[in-house]
C-alpha positions in Angstrom: 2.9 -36.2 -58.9 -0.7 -34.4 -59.4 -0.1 -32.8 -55.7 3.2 -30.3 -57.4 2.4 -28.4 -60.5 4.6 -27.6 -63.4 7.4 -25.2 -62.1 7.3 -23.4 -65.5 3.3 -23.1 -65.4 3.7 -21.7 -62.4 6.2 -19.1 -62.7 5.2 -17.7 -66.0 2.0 -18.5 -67.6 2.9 -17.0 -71.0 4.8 -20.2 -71.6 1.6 -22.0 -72.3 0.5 -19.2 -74.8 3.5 -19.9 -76.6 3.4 -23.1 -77.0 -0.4 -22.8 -78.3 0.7 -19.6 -80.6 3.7 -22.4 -81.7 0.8 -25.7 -82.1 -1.8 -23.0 -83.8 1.5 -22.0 -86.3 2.4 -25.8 -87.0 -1.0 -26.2 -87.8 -1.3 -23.0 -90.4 2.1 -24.1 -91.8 0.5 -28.2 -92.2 -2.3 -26.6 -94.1 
């Protein structure tokens, strides 16, 4: 399973921004 990485990490690596940009906004809207 470690050998094949994520298919969407692979072909765009934005997608992890978002998701931190989304975390880092759940967080500002928690506090």
């Amino acid at each position: 399973m470690t050998t094949t990485p994520p298919s969407y990490d692979h072909w765009h690596p934005l997608v992890r921004t978002a998701a931190r940009a989304e975390a880092l906004a759940h967080q500002l809207d928690a506090a």
